[in-house]
C-alpha positions as CSV (number, residue, x, y, z in Angstrom):
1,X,77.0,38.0,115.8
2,X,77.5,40.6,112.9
3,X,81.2,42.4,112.8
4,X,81.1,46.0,111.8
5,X,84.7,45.7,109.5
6,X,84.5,49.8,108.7
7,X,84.3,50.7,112.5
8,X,86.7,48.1,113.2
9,X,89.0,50.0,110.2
10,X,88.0,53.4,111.3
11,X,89.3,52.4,115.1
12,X,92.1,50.8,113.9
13,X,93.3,53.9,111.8
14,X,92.1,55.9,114.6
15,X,94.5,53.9,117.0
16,X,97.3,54.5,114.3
17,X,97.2,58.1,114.4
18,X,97.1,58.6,117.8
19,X,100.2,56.6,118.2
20,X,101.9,59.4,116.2
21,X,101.4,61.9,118.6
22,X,103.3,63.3,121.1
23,X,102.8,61.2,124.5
24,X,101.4,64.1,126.5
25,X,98.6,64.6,123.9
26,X,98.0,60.9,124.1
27,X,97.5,60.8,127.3
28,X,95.1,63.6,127.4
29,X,93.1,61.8,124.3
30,X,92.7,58.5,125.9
31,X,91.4,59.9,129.3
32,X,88.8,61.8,127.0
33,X,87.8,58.2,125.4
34,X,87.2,56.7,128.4
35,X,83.9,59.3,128.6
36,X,81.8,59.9,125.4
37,X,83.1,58.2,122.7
38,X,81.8,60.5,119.8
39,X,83.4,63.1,121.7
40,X,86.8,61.5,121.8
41,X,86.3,60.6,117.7
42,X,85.8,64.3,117.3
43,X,88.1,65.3,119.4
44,X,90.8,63.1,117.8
45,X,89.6,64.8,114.6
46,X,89.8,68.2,115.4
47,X,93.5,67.5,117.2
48,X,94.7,65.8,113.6
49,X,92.9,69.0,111.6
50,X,95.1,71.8,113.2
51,X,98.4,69.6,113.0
52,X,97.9,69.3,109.1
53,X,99.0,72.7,108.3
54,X,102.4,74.7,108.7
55,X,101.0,78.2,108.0
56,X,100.8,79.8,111.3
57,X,97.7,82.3,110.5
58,X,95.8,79.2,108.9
59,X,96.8,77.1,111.8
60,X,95.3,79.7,114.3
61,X,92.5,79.6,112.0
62,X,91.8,76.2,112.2
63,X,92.0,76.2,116.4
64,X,89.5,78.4,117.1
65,X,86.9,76.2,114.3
66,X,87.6,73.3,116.0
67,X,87.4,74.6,119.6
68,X,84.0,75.5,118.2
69,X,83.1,72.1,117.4
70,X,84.3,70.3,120.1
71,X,82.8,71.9,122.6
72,X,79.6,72.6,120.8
73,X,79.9,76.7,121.1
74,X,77.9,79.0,118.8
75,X,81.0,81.6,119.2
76,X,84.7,81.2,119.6
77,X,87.9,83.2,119.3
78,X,91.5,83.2,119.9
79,X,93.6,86.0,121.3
80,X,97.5,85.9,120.9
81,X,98.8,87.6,123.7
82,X,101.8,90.3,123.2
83,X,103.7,92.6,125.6
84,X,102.0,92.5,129.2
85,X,98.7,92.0,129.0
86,X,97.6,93.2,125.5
87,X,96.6,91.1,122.9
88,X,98.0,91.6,119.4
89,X,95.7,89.5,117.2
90,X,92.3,88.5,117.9
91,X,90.5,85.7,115.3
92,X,86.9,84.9,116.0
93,X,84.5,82.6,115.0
94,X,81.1,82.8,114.5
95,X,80.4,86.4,114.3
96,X,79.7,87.3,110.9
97,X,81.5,90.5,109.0
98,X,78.9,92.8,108.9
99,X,78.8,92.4,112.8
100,X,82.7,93.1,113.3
101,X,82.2,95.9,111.6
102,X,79.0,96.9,113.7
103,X,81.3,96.0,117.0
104,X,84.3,98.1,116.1
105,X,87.6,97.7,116.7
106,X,88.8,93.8,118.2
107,X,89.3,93.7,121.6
108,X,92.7,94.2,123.5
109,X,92.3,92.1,126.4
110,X,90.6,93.8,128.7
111,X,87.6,92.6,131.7
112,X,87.3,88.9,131.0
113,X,89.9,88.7,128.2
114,X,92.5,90.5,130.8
115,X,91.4,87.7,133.3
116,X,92.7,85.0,132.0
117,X,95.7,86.5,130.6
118,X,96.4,87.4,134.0
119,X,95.7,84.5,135.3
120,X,96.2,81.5,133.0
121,X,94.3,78.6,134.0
122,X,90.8,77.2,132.9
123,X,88.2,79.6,133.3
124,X,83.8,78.4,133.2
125,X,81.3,80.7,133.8
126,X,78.0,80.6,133.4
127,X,76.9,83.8,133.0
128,X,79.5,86.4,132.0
129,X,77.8,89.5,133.5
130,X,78.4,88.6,137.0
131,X,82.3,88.0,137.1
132,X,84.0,91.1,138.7
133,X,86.1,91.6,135.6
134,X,83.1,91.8,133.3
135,X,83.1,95.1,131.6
136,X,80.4,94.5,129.6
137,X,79.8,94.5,126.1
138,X,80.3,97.0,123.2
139,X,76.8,98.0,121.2
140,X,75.9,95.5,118.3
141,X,77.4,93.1,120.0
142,X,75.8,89.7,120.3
143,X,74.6,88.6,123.7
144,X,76.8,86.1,125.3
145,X,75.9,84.4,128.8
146,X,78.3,80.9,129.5
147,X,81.7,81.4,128.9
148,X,84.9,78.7,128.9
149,X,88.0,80.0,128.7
150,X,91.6,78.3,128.3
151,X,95.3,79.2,127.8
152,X,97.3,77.7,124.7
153,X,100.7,77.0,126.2
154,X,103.7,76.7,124.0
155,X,107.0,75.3,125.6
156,X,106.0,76.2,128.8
157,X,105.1,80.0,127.9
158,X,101.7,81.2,127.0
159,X,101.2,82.0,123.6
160,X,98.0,83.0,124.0
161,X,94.1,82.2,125.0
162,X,91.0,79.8,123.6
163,X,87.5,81.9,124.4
164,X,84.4,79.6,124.1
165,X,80.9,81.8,124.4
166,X,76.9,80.4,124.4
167,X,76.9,76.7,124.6
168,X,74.5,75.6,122.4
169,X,71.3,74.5,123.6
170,X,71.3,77.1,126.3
171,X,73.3,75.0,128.7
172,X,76.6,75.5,131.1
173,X,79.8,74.6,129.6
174,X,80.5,71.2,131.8
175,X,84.1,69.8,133.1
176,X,83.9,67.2,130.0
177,X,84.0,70.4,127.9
178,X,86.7,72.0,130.2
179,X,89.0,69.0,129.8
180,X,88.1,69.0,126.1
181,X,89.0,72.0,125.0
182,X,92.2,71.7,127.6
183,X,93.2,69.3,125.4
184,X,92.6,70.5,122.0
185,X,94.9,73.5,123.8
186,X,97.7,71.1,124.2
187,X,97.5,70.0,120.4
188,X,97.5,73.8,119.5
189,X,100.7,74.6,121.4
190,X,101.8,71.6,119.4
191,X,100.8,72.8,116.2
192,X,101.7,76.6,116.4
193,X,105.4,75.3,117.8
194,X,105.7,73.3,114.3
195,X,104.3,76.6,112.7
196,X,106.8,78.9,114.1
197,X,109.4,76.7,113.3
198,X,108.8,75.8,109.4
199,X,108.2,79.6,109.7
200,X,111.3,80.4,111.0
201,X,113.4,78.0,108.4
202,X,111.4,79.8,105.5
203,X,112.3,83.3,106.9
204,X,115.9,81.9,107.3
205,X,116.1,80.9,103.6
206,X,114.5,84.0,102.4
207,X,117.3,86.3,104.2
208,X,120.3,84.3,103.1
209,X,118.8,84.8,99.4
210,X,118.9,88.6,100.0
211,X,121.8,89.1,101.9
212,X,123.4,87.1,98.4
213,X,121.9,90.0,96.3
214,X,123.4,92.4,98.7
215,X,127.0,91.0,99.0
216,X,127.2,90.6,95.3
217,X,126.1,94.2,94.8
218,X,128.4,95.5,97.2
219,X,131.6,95.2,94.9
220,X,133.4,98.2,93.8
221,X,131.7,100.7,91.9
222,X,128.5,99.6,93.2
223,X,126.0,102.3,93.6
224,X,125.4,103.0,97.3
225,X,121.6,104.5,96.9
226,X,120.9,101.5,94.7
227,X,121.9,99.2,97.5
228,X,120.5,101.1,100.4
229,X,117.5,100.7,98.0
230,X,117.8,97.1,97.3
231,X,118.5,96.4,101.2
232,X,114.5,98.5,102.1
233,X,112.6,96.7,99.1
234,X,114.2,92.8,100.0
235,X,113.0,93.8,103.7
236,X,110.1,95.1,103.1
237,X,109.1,92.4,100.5
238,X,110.7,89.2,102.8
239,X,108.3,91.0,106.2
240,X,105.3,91.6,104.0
241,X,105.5,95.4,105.2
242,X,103.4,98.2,103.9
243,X,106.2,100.6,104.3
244,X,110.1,100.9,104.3
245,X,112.3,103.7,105.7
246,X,115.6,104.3,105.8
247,X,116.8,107.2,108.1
248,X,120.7,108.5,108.5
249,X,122.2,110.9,111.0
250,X,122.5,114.0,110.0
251,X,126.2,115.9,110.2
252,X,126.2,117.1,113.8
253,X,124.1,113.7,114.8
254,X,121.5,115.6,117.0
255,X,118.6,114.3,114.6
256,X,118.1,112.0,111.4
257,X,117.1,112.7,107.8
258,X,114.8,110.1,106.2
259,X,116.9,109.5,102.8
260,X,114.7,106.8,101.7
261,X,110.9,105.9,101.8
262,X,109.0,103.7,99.9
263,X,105.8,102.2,100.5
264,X,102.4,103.5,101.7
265,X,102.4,107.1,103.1
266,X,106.1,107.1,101.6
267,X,105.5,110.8,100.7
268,X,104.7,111.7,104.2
269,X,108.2,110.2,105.5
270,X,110.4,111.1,102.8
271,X,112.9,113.9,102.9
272,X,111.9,114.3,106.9
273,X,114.5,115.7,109.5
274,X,113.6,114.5,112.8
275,X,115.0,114.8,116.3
276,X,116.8,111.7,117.7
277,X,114.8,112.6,120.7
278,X,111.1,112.2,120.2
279,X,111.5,109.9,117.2
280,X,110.8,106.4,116.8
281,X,113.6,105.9,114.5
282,X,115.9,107.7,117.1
283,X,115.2,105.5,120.1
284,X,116.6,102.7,118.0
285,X,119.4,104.8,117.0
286,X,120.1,105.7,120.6
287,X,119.2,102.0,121.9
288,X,121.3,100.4,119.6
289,X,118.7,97.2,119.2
290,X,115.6,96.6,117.7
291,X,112.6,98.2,118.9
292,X,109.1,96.9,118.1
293,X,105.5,98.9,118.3
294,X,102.4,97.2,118.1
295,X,100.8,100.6,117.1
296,X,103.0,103.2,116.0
297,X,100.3,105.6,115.5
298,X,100.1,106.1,119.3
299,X,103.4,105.1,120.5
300,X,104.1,107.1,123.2
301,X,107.8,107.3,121.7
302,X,107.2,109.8,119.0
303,X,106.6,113.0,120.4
304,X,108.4,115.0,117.9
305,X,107.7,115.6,113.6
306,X,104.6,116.2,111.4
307,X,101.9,113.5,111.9
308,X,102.8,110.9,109.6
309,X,101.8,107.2,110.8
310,X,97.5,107.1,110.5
311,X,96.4,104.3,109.4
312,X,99.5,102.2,110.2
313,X,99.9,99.6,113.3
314,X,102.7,97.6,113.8
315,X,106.0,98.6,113.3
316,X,109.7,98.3,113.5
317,X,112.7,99.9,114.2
318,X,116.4,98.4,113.5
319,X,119.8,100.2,113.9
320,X,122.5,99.4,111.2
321,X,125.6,99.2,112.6
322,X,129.3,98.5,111.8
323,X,131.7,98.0,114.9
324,X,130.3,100.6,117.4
325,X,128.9,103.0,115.1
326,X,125.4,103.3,114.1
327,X,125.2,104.6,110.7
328,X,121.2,104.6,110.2
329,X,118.1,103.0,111.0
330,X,115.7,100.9,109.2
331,X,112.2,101.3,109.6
332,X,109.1,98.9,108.5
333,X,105.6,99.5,109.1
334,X,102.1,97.5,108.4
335,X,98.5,98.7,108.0
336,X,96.7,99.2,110.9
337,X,94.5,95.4,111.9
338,X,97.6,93.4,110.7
339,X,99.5,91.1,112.3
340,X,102.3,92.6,114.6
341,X,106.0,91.7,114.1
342,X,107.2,88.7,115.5
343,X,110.8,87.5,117.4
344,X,110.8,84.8,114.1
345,X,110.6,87.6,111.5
346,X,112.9,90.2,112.9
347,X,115.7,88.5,114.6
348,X,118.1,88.5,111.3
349,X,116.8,92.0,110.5
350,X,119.8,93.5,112.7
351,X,122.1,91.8,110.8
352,X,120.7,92.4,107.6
353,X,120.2,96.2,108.5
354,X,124.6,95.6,109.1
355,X,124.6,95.2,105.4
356,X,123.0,98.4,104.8
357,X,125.4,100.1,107.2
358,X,128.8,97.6,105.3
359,X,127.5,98.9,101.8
360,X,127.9,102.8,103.6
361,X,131.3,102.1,105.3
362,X,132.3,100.8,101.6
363,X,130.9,103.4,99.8
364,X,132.6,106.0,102.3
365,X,136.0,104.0,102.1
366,X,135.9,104.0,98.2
367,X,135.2,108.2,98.4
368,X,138.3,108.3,100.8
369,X,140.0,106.1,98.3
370,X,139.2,108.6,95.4
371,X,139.6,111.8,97.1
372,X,142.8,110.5,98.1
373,X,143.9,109.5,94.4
374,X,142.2,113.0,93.4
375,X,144.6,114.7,95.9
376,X,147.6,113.2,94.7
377,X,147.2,114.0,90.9
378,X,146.8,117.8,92.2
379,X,150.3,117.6,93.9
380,X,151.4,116.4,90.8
381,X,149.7,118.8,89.0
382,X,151.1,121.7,90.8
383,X,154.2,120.9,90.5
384,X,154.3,120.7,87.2
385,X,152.3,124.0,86.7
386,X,155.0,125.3,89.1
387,X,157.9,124.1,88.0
388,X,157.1,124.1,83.9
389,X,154.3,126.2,83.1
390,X,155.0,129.2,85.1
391,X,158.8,129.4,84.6
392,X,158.1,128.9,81.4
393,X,155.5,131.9,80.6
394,X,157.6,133.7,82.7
395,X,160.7,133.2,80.4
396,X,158.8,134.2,77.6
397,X,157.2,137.2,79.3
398,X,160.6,138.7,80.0
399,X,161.9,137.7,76.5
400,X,159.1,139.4,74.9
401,X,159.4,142.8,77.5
402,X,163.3,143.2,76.4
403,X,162.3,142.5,72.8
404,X,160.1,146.0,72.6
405,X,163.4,148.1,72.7
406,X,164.2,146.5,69.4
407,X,160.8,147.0,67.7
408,X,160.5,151.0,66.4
409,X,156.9,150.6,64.9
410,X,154.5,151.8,67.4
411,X,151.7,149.5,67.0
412,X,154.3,146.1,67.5
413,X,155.7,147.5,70.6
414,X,152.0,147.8,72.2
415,X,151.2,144.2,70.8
416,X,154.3,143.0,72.6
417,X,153.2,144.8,75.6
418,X,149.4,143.5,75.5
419,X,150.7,140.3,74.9
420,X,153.6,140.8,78.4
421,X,150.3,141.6,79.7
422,X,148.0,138.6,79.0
423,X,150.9,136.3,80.1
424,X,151.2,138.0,83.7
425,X,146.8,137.3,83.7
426,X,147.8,134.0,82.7
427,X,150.1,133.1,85.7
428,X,148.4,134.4,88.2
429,X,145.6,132.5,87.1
430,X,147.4,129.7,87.3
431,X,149.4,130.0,90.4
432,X,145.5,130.9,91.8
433,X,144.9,127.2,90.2
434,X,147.9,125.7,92.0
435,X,146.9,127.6,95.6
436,X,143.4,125.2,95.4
437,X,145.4,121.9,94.3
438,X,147.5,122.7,97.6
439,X,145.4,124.2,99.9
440,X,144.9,120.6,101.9
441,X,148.7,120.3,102.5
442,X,148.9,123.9,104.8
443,X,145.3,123.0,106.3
444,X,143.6,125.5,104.8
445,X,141.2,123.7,103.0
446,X,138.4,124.7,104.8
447,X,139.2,128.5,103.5
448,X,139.6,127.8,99.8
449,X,136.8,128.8,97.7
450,X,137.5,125.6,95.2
451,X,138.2,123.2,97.6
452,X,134.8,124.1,99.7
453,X,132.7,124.3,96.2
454,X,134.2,120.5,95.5
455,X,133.2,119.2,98.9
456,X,129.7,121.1,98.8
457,X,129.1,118.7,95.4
458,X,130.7,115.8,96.9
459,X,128.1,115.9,99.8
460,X,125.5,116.5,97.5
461,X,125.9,113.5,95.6
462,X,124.2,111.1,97.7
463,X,120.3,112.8,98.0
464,X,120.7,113.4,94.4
465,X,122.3,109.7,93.6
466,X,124.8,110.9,91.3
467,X,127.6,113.0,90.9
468,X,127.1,116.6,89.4
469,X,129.4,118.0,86.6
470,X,131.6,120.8,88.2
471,X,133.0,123.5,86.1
472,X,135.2,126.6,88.3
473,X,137.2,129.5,86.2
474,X,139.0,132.6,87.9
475,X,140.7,133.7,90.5
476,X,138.5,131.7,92.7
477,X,140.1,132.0,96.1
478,X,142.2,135.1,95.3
479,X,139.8,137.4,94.0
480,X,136.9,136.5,96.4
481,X,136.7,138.3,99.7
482,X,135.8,135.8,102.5
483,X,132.0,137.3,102.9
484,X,130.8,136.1,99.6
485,X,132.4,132.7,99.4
486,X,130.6,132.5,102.6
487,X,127.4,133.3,100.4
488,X,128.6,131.0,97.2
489,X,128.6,127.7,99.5
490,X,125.3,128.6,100.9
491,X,123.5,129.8,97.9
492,X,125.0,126.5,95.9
493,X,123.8,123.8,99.2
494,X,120.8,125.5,99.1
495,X,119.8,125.0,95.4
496,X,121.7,121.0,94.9
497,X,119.2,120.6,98.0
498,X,116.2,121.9,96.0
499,X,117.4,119.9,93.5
500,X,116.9,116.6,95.3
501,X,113.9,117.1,96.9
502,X,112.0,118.3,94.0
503,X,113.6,118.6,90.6
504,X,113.5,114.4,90.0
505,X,116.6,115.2,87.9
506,X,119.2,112.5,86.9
507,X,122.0,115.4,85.2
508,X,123.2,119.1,87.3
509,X,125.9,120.7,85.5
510,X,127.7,123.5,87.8
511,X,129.7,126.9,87.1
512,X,131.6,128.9,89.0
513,X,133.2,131.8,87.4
514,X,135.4,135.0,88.1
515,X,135.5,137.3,85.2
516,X,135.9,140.9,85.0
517,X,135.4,141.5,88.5
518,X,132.3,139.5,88.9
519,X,131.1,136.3,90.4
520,X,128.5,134.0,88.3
521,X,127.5,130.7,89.9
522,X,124.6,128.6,87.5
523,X,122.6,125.7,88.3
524,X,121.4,124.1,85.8
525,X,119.7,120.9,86.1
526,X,117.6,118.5,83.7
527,X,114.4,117.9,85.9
528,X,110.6,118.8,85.6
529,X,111.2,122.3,86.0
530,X,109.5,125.3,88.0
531,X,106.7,124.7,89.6
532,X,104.1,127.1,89.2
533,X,102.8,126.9,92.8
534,X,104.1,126.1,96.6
535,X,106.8,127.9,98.9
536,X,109.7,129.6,97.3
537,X,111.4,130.8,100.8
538,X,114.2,129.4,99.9
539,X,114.9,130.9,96.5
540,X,113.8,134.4,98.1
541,X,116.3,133.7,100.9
542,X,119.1,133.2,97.8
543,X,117.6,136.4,96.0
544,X,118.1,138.6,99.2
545,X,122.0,136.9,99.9
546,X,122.7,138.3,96.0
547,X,120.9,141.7,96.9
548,X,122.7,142.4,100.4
549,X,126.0,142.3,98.6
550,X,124.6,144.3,94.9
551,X,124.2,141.7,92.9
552,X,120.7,139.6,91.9
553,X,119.4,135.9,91.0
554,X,117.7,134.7,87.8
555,X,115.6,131.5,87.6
556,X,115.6,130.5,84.0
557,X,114.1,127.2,82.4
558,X,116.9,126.4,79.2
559,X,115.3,125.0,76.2
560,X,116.0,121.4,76.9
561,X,113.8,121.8,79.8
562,X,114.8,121.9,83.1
563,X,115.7,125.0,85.5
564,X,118.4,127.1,85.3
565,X,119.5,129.1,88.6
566,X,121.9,131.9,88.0
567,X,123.6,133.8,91.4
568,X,125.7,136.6,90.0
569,X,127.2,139.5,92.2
570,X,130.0,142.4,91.9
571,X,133.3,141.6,93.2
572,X,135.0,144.5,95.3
């Protein structure tokens, strides 16, 4: 008698690696031996072959080839099921490209599909057409007659559903190949769990890297658009997204400004004012949690905006949020076709999206901080302006007025006079000066000319992402009636806006000035300028505040490039 030693090795080895699997799956194989054993060798293969790998899409992959081989099917596919009954991926086997792209879009999980989602147990047919589910089949699609069908089952939940079509041969699928590819479903719901988890640790890793870069950039002084910046590109990088938005509340909170967009179609979102209601973006600002879309593009959520979202699928929507405040939301989007976003990838999103919303509360905290500091030196200020300047010009003033008695040339005594004159012009200038640095202690800052002009920058600082030079002269909030500061803060909001949407400037120098009974504001910033087509409604809106009070606006480009804006107007 002749022993075959390489069967006898191939067995043993065999034998080996089945003892490393889970006991279940054992179970499962050795029932299968006791039938065919070439089928039980293949099987055993196929089992090993999709355990290999800890990439989850290449692990789906691999399923749906073996299934194929297993159970000797010329087609094969796997469908992950999502929310209800909808499927969110679809991978099949055996149709070539040139006939997906003849078929049309992947199925959802509808007629057959939809059966065994809704019902998730084996499924054999022989001939498809004749189940009450069967909807049919789309044009250019392959004909398809006996059908086996099984769910994938991972940790007791279904993950989603093995579809077997045309047995080759032109045969029935059998109970062998039922129990076959029931088991090969069982070593898949093994697989995919090890997937999902190496996927999870490797998602894990990646956020604690970013939220480092985050924390270390969040020191003082850091640049808040930098890190609001940093916090969308690591997100959208670490989730493979095709797009990043980052949205805040606007003043009165009834809607939210996109400040930041970067991606595909980032021109579309960018610079947007959108209603909380009607907004995908506001029902996670209002639902303070994470809201997922498998297909933004028709998400019945967004009723409201300019369309904005073809050619994009899945999506998501995070709230950032310190204590009980939401400060803004973060948006990500893919292409349409790939893979939606999973519980593994977005569960630390919300506390990542808390950094964004930290490196705000910081920012905001270290603008207190400084307008606080500001405020003080004014005080300061004043009273020294008070109580040494003015007393001091004053002195002199009165010095120099009893001095003209003693001066008999003509031409001294009206010198002495102009110069009495000049020093009055001089103090109330400067007790205008002191009124601004103390307008916040009688709570009438909200009146003062200076004080409003400040704040209108200060609020402008963070679309521009800097700080524009300010530069105020006159009898600001003396020698302006109330009417045309109203007009100055409009006209000046109006063009810093402008300025951030369009000018892509990094410097905006500012002047306010009341000379000779006239007001001049300028704008000047160093950007690309003019341009020499699109909407002007709001410079004509600025041209018509100057005429309705007699006086006119200039649009000039300097010579180091740029635009100038000039708002000049009579004072009364």
């Amino acid at each position: 008698m002749v022993v075959d030693d390489d069967r006898t090795d191939r067995r043993g080895d065999a034998r080996r690696r089945l003892d490393a699997l889970p006991d279940d799956l054992q179970q499962r194989l050795e029932a299968v031996q006791l039938g065919s054993g070439d089928t039980a060798h293949l099987l055993l293969e196929a089992v090993l072959s999709v355990g290999r790998g800890l990439d989850l899409p290449r692990v789906l992959r691999r399923i749906v080839e073996a299934a194929v081989v297993v159970v000797d099917a010329e087609y094969g596919a796997l469908g992950v099921v999502g929310e209800g009954t909808r499927l969110t991926q679809f991978l099949p086997v055996g149709v070539t490209q040139e006939q997906q792209d003849a078929i049309g879009p992947l199925p959802a999980g509808h007629g057959i599909l939809g059966e065994l989602i809704r019902h998730p147990r084996p499924l054999r047919l022989a001939e498809l057409a004749e189940h009450p589910s069967s909807y049919g089949f789309p044009p250019n699609h392959p004909p398809m007659h006996s059908f086996l069908g099984v769910p994938i089952r991972v940790r007791d939940e279904v993950f989603g559903n093995l579809y077997l079509t045309e047995k080759r041969g032109g045969g029935e699928f059998d109970a062998q190949d039922e129990t076959v590819l029931s088991t090969l479903a069982v070593a898949a719901g093994v697989a995919i769990e090890n997937a999902r988890l190496y996927e999870e640790a490797r998602y894990r890793q990646r956020w604690l890297v970013a939220n480092g870069e985050i924390v270390a950039s969040l020191l003082p002084g850091a640049d808040e658009m930098r890190v609001l910046e940093m916090i969308v590109e690591h997100a959208r990088r670490i989730l493979s997204a095709d797009l990043g938005v980052l949205a805040l509340p606007t003043e009165d909170g009834s809607a939210v400004r996109v400040a930041l967009a970067s991606g595909v179609d980032a021109e579309a979102h960018r610079g947007l004012v959108l209603p909380r209601v009607g907004s995908f973006v506001g029902a996670a600002f209002d639902a303070k949690k994470p809201l997922i879309s498998v297909d933004v593009e028709n998400d019945p959520r967004i009723t409201a905006g300019p369309p904005r979202w073809a050619g994009l699928g899945p999506a998501v929507a995070v709230p950032m949020i310190t204590g009980e405040r939401v400060r803004g939301v973060l948006l990500l989007a893919r292409v349409q076709e790939r893979e939606p976003f999973t519980e593994p990838e977005t569960a630390p999103l919300l506390t990542f999206a808390g950094q964004a919303a930290l490196a705000m509360e910081l920012a905001e905290q270290r603008r207190a901080a400084e307008q606080l500091a500001l405020l003080e030196d004014h005080d300061r200020i004043a009273r020294d302006l008070h109580d040494l300047a003015i007393q001091r010009l004053f002195a002199t003033g009165m010095t120099l007025q009893s001095a003209v008695r003693f001066v008999d040339h003509p031409e001294a005594s009206e010198r002495l006079l102009r110069a009495v004159d000049d020093l009055d012009e001089t103090i109330k200038i400067i007790r205008s000066t002191i009124f601004g640095l103390r307008a916040h202690e009688s709570g009438r800052a909200s009146h003062g000319l200076r004080v409003r002009t400040v704040t209108a920058v200060e609020q402008a600082a963070r679309p521009l992402g800097f700080t524009p030079s300010l530069h105020m002269e006159g009898l600001i909030d003396t020698d302006v009636p109330a009417e045309i500061a109203e007009h100055v803060v409009a006209v000046l909001g109006e063009a810093l806006s402008n300025v951030a949407r369009h000018a892509q400037a990094t410097t905006v120098d500012i002047s306010l000035i009341v000379r000779g009974g006239r007001l001049r504001l300028s704008v000047t910033d160093n950007g690309v300028g003019m341009p020499s087509h699109g909407r002007r409604s709001g410079l004509s809106n600025l041209a018509k505040r100057a005429e309705s009070v007699g006086g006119e606006l200039t649009v000039e480009t300097p010579e180091t490039g740029g635009t100038r804006l000039v708002w000049s107007v009579p004072l009364p």
